[in-house]
FISE-793930 format. One line per 8 residues: number of its first residue (from 1); their letters; for each residue x negated, y negated, z of N, C-alpha, C. Coordinates in steps of 0.001 Angstrom, whole numbers, plus 500000, padded with zeros to 6 digits. Layout:
% residues N
NUM = a = X,Y,Z,X,Y,Z,X,Y,Z  ...
END
This chain:
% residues 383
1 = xxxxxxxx = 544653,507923,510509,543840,507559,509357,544753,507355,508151  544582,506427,507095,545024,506371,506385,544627,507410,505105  546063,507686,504248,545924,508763,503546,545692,508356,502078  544901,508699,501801,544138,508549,499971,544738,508964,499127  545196,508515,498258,546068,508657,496831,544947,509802,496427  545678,510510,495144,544972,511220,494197,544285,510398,493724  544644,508851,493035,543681,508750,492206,542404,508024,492959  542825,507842,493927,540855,507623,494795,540036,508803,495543
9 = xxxxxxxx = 540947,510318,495247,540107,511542,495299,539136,511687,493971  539246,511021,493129,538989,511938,491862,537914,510603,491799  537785,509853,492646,536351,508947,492771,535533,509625,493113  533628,509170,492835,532880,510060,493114,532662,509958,494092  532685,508978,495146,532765,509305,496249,533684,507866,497154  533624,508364,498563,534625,507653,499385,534005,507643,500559  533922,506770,501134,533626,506054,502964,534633,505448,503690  535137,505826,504665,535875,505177,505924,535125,504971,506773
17 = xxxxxxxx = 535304,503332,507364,534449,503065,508241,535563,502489,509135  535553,503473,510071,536611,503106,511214,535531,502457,512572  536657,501353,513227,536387,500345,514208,536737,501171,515756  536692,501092,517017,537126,501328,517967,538422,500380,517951  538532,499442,517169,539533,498433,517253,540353,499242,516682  540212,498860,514648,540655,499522,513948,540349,500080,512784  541074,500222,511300,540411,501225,511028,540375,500424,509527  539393,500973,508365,539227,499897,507310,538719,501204,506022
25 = xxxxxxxx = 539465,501192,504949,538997,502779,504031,538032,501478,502831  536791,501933,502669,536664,501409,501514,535895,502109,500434  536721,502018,499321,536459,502797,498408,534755,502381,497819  533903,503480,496978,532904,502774,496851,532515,503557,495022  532208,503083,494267,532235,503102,492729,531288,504196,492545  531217,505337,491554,530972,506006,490929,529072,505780,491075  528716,506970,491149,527371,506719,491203,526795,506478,488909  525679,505406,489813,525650,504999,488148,523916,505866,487522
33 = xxxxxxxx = 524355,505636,486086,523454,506660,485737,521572,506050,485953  521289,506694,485765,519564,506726,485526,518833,505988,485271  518059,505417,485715,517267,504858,484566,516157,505175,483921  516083,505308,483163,514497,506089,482197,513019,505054,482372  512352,505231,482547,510868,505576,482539,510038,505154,480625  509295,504218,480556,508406,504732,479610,507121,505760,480246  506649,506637,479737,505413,507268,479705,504559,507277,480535  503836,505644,479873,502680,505394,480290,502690,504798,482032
41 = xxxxxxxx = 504357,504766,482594,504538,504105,483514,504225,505591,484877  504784,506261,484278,504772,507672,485172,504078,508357,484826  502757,508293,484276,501936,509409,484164,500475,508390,483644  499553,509205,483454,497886,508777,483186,497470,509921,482241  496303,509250,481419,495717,510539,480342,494419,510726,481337  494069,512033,481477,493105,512625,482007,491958,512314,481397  491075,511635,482154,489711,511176,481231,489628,510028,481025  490840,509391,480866,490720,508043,481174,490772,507185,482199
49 = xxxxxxxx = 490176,506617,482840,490077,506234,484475,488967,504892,484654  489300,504094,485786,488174,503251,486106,487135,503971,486843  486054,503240,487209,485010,504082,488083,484503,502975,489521  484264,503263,490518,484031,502494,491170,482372,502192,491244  481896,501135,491785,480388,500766,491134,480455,500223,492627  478922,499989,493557,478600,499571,494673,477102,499005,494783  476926,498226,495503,475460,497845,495436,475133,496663,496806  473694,496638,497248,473464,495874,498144,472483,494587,497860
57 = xxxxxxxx = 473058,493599,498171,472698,492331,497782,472419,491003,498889  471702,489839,498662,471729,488821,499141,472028,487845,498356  472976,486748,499522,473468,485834,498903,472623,484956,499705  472274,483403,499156,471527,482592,499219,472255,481410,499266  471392,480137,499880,471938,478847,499551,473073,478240,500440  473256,478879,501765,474359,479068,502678,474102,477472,503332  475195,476963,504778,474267,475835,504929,474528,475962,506645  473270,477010,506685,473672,477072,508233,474068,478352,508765
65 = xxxxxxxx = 474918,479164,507910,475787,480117,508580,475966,481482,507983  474438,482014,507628,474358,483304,507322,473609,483815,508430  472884,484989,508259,472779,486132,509099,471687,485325,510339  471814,486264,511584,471032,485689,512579,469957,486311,512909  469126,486271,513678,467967,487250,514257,468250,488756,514077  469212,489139,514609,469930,490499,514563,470149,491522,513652  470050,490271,512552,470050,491156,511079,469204,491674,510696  468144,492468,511109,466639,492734,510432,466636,492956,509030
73 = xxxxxxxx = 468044,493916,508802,467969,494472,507160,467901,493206,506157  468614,491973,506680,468761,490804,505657,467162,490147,505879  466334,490151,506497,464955,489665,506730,464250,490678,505631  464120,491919,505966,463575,492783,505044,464090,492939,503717  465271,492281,503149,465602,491952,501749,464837,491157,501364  464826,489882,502323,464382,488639,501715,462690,488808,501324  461727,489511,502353,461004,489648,502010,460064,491217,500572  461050,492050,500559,460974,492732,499055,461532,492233,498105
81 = xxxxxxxx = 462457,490893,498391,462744,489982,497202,461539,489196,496901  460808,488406,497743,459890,487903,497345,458919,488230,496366  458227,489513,497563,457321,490591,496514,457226,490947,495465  458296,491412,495149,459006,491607,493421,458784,490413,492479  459153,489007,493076,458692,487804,492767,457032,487289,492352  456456,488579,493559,454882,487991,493188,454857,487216,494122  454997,487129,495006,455199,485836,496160,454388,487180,497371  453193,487056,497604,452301,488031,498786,452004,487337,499815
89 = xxxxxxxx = 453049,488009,500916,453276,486897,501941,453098,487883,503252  451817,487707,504091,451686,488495,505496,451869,487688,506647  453599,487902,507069,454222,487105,507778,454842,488092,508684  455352,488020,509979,455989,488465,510828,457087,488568,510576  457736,489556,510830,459400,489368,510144,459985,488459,510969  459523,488627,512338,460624,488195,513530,460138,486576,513892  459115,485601,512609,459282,484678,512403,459649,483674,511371  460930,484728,510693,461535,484220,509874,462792,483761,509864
97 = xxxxxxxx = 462988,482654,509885,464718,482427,509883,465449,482779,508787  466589,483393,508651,467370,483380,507904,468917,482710,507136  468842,482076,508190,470624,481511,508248,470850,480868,507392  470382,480464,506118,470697,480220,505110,470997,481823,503793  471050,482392,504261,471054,483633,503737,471863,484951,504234  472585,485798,503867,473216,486582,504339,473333,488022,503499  472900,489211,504138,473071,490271,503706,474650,490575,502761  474968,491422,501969,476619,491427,501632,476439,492914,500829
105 = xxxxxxxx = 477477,493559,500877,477829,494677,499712,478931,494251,498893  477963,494238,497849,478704,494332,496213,479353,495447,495773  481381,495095,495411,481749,496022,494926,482738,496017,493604  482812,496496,492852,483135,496585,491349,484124,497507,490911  484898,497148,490067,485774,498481,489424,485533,498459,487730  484377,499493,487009,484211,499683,485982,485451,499940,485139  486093,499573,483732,487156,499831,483628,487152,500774,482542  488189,501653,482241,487738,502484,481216,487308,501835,479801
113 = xxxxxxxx = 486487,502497,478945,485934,501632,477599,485566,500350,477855  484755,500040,478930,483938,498845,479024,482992,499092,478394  482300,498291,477407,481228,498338,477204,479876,497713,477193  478974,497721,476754,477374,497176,477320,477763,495621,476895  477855,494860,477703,477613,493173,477850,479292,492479,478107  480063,493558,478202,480998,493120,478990,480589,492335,480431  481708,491563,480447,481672,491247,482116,482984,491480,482932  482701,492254,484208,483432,492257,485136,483491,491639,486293
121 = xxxxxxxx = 484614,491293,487507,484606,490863,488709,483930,491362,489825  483774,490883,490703,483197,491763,491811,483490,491539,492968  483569,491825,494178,483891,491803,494827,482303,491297,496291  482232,490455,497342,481183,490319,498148,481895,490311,499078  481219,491130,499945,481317,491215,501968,480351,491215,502845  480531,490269,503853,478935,490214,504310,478792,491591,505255  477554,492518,505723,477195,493091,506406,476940,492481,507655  476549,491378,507482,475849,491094,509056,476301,490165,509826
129 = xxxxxxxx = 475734,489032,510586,476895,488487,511765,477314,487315,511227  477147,486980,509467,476757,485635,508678,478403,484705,509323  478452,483700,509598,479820,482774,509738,480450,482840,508882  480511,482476,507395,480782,481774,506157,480072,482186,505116  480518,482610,504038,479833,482739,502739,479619,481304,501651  480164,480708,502512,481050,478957,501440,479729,478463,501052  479590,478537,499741,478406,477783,498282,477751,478661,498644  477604,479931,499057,476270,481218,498651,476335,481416,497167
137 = xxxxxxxx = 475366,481910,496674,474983,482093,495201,474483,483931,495859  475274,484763,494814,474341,485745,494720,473699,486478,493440  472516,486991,494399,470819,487173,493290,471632,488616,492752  470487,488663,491890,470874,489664,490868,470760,490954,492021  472229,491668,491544,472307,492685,492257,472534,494062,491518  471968,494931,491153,472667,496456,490832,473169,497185,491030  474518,497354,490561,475309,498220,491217,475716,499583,490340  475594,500581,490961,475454,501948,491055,476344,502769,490847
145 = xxxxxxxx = 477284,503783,490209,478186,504490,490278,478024,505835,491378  478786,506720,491585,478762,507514,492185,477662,508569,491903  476945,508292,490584,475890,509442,490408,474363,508843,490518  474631,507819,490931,473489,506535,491177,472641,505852,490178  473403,505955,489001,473294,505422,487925,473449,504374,487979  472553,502939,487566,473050,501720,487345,473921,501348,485938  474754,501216,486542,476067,500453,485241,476326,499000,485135  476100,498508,486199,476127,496669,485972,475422,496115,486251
153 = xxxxxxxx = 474896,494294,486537,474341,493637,487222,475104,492731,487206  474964,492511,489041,475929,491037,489167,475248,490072,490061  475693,489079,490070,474812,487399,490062,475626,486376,489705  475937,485396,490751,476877,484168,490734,477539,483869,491687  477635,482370,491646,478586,481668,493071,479478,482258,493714  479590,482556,495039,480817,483249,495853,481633,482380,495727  483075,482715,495177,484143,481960,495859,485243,482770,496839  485268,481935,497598,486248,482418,498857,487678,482143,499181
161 = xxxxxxxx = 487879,481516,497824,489692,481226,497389,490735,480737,498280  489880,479581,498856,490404,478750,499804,490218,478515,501291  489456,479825,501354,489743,479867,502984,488267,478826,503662  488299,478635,505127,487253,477558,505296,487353,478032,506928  485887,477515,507360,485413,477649,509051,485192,476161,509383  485279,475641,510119,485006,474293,510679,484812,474594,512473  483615,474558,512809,483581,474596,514569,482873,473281,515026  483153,473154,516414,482599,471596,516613,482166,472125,518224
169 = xxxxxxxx = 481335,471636,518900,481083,471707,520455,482559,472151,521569  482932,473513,521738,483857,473653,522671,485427,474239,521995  485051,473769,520016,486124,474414,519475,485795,474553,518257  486927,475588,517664,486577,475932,515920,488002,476462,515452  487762,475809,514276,489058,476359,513125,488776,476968,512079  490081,477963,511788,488924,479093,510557,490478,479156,510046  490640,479289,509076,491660,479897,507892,491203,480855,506705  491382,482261,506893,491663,482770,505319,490228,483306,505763
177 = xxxxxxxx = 489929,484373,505011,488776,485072,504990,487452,484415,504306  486320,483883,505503,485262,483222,505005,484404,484220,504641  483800,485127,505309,482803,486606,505125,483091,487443,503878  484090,487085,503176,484144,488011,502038,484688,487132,500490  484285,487379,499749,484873,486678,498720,484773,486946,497214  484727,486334,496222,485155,487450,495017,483987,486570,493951  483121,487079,492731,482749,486463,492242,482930,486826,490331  484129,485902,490347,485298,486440,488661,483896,486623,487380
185 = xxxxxxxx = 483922,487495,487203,482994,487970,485634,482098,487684,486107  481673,488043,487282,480105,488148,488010,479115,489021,487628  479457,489859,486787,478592,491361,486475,478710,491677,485338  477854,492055,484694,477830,492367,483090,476984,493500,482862  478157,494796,481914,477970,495817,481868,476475,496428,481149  476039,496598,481756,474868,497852,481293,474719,498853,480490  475909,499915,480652,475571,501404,480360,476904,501502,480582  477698,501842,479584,479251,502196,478976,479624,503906,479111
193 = xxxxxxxx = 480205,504426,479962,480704,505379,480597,481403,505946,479499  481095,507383,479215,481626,508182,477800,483134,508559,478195  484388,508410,477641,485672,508630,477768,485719,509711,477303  486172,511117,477761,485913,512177,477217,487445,512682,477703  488645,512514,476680,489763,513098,476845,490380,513554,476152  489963,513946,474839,490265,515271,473806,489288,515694,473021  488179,516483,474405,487303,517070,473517,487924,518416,473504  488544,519030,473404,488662,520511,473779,489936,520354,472509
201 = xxxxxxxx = 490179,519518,471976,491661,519593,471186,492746,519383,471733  493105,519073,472853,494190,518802,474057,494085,517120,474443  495185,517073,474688,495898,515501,475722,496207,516446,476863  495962,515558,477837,496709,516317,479389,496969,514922,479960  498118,514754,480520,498829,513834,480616,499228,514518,482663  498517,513860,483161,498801,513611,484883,500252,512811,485200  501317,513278,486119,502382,512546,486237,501664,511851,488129  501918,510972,487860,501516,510257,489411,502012,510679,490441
209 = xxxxxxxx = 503475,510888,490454,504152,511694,491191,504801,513358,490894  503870,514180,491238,504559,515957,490614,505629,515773,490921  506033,516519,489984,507746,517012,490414,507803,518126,488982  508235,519394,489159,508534,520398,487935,509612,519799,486999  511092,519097,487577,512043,518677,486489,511031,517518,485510  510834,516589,486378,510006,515674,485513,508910,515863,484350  508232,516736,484779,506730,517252,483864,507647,518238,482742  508512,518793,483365,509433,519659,481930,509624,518671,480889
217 = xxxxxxxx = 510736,517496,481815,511345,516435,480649,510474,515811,479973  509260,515266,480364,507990,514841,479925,507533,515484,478031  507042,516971,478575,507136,517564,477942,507918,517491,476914  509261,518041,476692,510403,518473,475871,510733,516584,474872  510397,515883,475760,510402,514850,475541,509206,513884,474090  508204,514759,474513,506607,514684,473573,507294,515572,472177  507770,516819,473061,507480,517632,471430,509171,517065,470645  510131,516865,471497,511001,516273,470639,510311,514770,469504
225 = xxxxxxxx = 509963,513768,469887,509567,512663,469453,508403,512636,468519  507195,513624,468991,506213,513747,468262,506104,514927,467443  506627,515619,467559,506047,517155,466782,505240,517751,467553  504678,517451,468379,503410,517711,468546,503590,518808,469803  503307,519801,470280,503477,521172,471022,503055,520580,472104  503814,520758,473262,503764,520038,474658,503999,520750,475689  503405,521070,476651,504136,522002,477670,503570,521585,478764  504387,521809,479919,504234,521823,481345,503212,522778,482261
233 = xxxxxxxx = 501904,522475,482228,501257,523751,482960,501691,523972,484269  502000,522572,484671,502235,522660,486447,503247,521393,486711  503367,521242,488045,504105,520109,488209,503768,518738,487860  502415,518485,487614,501507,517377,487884,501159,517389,485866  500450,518220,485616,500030,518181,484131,500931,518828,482983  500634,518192,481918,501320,518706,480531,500454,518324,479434  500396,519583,478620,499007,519546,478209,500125,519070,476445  498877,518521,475726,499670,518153,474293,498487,518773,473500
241 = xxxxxxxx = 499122,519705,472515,498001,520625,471709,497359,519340,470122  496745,518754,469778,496973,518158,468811,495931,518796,467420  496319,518632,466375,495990,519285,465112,494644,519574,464815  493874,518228,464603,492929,518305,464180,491645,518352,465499  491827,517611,466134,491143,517432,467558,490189,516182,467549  490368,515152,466785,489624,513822,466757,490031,513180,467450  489314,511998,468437,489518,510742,468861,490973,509708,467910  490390,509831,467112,491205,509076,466067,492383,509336,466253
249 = xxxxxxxx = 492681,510643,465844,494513,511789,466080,495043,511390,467523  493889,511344,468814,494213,511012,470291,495017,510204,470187  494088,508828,469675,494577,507597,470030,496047,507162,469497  495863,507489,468337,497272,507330,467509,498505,508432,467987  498313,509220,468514,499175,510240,469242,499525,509279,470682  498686,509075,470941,499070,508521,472158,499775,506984,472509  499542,506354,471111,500070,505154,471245,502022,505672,470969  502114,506753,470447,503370,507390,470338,503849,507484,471484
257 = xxxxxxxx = 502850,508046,472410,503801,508650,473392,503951,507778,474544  503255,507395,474936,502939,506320,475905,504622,505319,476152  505234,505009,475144,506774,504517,474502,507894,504978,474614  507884,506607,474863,508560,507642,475367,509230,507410,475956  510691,507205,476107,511615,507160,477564,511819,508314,477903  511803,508360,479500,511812,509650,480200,512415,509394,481428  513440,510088,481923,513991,509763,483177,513561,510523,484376  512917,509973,485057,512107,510692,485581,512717,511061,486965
265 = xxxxxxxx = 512977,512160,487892,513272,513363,488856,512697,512942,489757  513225,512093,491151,512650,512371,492669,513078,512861,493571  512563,513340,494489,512986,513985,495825,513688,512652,496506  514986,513067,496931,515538,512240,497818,514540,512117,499510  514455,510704,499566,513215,510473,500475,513982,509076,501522  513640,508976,502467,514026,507746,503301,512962,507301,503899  512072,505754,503835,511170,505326,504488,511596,504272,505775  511273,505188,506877,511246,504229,508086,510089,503522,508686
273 = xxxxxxxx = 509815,502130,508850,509361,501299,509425,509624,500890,511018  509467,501856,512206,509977,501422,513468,509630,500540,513538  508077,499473,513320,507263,498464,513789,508487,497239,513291  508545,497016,512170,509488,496294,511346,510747,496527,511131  511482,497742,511901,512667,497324,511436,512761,497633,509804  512059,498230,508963,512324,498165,507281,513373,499849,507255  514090,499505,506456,514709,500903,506063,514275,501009,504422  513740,502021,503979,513585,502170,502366,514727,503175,501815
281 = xxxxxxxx = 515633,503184,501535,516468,504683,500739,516492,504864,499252  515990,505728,499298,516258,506236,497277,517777,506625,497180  517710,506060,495785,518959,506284,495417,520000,507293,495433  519153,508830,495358,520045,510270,495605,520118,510809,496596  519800,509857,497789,520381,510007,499021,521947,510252,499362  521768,511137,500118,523471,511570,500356,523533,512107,501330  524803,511745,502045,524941,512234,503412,526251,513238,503133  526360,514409,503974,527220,515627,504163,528655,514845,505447
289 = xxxxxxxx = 529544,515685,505213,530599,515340,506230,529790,515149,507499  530774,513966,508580,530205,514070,509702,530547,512636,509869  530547,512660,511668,531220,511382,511945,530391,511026,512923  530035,509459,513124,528535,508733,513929,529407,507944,514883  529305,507753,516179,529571,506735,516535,528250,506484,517633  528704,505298,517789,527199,504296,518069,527179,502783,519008  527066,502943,520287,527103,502033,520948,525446,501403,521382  525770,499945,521790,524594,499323,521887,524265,499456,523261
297 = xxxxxxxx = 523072,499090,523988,522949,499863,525618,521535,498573,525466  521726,497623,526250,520887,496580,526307,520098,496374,528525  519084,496848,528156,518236,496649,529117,517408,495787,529519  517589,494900,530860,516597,493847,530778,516167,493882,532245  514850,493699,532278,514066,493519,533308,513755,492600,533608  513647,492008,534884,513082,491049,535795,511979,490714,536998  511558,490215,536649,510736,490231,537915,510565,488769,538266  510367,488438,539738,509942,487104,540192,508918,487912,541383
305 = xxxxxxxx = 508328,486749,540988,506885,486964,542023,506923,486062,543086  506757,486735,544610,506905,485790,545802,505384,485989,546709  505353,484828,547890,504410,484620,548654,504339,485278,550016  503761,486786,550522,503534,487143,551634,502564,486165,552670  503045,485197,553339,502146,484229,554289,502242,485113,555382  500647,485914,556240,500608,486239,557422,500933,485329,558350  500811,486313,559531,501456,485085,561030,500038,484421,561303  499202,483350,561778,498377,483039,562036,497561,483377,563208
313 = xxxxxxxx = 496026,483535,562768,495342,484453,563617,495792,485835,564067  496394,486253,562593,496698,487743,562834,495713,488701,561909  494880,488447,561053,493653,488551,560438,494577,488949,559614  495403,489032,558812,496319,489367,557559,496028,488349,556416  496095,488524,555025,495870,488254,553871,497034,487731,553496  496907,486600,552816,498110,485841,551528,498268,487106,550314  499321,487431,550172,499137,488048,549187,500560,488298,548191  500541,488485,546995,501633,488133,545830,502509,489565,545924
321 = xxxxxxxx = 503836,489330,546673,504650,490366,545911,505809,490151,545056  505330,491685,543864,506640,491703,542605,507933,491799,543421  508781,491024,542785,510569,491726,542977,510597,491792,541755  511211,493393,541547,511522,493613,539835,513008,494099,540366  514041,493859,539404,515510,493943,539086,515702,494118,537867  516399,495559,537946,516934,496210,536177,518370,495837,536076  518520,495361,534909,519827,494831,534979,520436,495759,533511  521081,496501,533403,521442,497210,532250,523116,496944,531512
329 = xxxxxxxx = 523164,496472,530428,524660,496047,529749,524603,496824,528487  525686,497427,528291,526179,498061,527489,527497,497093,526467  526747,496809,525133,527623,496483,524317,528928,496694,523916  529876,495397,524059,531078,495516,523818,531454,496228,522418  530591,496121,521416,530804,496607,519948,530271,498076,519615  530659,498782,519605,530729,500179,518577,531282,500511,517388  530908,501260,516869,531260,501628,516037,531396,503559,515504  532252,503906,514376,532847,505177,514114,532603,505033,512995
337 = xxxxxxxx = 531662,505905,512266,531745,506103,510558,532432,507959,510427  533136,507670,509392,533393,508708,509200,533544,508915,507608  533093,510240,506738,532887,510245,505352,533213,511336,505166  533649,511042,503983,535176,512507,503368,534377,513494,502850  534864,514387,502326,534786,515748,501911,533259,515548,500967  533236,514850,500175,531996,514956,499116,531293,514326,499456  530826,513416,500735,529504,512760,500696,529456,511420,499901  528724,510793,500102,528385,509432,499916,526958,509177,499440
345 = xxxxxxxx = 526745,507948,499274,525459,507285,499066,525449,506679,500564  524107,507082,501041,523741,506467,502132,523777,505274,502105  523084,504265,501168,522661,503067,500493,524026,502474,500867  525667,502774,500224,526368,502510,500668,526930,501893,502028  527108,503311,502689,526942,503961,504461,526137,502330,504865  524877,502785,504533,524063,501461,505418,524796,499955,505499  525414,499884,503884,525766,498148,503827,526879,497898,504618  527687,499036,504541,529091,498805,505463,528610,498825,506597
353 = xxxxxxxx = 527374,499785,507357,527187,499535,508940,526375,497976,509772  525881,497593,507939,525513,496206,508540,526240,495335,508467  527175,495458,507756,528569,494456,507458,529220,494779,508992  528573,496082,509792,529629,495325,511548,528756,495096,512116  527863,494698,511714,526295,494092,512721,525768,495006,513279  525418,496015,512906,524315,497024,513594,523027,496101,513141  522387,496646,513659,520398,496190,514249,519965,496779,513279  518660,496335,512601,517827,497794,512310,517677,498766,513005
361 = xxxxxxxx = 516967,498623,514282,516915,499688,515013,517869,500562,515417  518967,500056,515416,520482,500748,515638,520808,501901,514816  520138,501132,513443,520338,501602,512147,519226,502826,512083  518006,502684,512321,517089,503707,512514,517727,504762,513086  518356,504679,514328,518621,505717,515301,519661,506292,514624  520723,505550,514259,521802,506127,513388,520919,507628,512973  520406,506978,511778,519834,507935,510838,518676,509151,510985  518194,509200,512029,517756,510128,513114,518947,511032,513516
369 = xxxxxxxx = 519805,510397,514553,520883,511033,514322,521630,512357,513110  521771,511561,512253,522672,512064,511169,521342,513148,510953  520612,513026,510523,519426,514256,510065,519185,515300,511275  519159,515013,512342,519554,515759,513477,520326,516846,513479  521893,516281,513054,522970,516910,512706,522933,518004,511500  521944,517436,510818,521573,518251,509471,522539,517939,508501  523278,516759,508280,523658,516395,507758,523341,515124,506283  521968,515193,506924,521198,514268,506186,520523,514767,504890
377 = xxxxxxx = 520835,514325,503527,520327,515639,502350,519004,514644,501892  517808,514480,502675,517067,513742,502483,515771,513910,503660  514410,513545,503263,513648,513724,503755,513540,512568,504364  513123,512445,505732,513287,511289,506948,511449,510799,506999  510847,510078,506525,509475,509800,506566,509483,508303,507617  508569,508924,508889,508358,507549,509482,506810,507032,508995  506872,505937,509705,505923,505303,509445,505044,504554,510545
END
């Protein structure tokens, strides 16, 4: 192995990535600093939130390709739609066609401080066996929050944002989702949801991801910038004490903090994708001494299928037999990593092992490996 000067010890770190051939040192640069966070990016004010809204509806005006016999519930809409109409109709359900019509659930995201005659988007999906939603109109629908309160009404043309069905005798073409589709500022608010996040005299500020260093710096971070008394109850919350306890003081406190740079603390984490082949690594990944080597082992199977012909008038059957043949090759290319005394950036590690053509999957196993060894200073998450 080749021997390292002092002055590429006193680097923060170092990788040799030796060949079965030969051998190659490459130095790799100083880990770089941090990057900070505004506020409002890593955390949420408690109390402030969207709400989700739901409701059941018919869409109308179809041409051909809404719900079928099967649907009873979309028959029994149509006819308590009528009723409501004033339309007194003593008809059989099960001689009503529907297929211009299709059952759907309406769904909504109320946003915080919406208020009465706002309009929001909505979302339509059909329930029942409808083909196509393409030129449905939907009737006024109410949709409901979780306490079954009505908060909106929505009503208007489905659009289905490109997608289309076309079938003909023996064949059909479909692109893009026809059964569901979106209808933009379809719903207009009702009943405006009370924001209630400094009644008590407090901000509490949720970090999306807990972590104790983070919610400290958070903290220390508020009462440095604002004045304002800040502390960490837990990993997740940090409560902000404010003076007077008005809405008014909130808002303007909060447009302060929200601006905040904060560098925010993660657990070193690795996301594996077996399906795909994806490797994810965070940055404070680091691997401990320890040396990988890694050969490729390629397996392939065969089979040809042949014809058993009996002897004639021997009452025996034609019949298909497999020949299967395993043929197994082991890759000419390996490879030897080996990493000095202080550890590395994995992130590193990885680019040099794809710079000698390892696989993803190669690369997966690697890193199974190395955590195996316990050498891995990182949490291994598959997927």
């Amino acid at each position: 192995m080749a021997v390292l000067s002092r002055c590429a010890r006193q680097r923060a770190s170092v990788v040799a990535l030796a060949s079965l051939v030969g051998t190659s040192i490459v130095a790799l640069p100083a880990r770089r600093p941090a990057l900070a966070s505004r506020i409002k990016d890593i955390a949420f004010v408690e109390g402030i939130r969207p709400n989700q809204l739901t409701g059941y509806g018919v869409v109308v005006g179809l041409q051909g390709t809404g719900d079928g016999q099967q649907a009873l519930f979309t028959i029994q809409s149509i006819l308590n739609m009528l009723r409501r109409q004033g339309v007194l109709i003593t008809v059989d359900p099960r001689q009503i066609r529907v297929k211009n019509a299709a059952a759907v659930l309406v769904t909504a995201s109320l946003p915080p401080f919406a208020r009465s005659g706002d309009r929001i988007d909505v979302q339509v999906s059909s329930l029942g066996d409808a083909k196509s939603l393409r030129g449905g109109t939907l009737i006024s629908t109410p949709l409901a929050g979780g306490d079954q309160q009505v908060y909106a009404v929505a009503q208007g043309p489905v659009s289905l944002g490109g997608g289309f069905s076309t079938s003909a005798p023996g064949a059909s073409v479909s692109s893009g989702q026809v059964t569901a589709g979106v209808i933009p500022s379809g719903a207009i608010v009702e009943r405006a949801v009370p924001a209630d996040f400094a009644a008590d005299g407090r901000l509490r500020l949720s970090l999306h991801r807990p972590d104790i260093t983070t919610a400290t710096r958070v903290a220390s971070a508020i009462a440095a910038s604002t004045r304002a008394p800040a502390e960490a109850v837990n990993p997740k919350t940090i409560e902000v004490q404010l003076e007077g306890g008005g809405a008014l003081e909130a808002m303007q406190l909060l447009t302060r903090i929200e601006t905040i740079d904060v560098v925010a603390d993660t657990a070193a984490r690795i996301i594996v994708n077996e399906r795909t082949g994806t490797v994810i690594i965070g940055q404070d990944v680091r691997v401990k001494p320890v040396a990988v080597a890694h050969g490729s082992l390629q397996v392939e199977v065969k089979t040809d299928y042949g014809v058993s012909q009996p002897a004639p008038f021997s009452g025996g059957q034609t019949v298909i037999v497999p020949d299967s043949q395993i043929v197994t090759q082991e890759g000419q290319k390996s490879s030897l990593a080996i990493i000095s005394r202080g550890g590395v950036s994995l992130g590193q590690l990885v680019g040099n092992l794809n710079a000698l053509g390892v696989t993803p999957q190669d690369l997966i196993a690697v890193l199974e490996a190395i955590q195996s060894a316990g050498a891995l200073e990182a949490e291994l998450e598959m997927m």
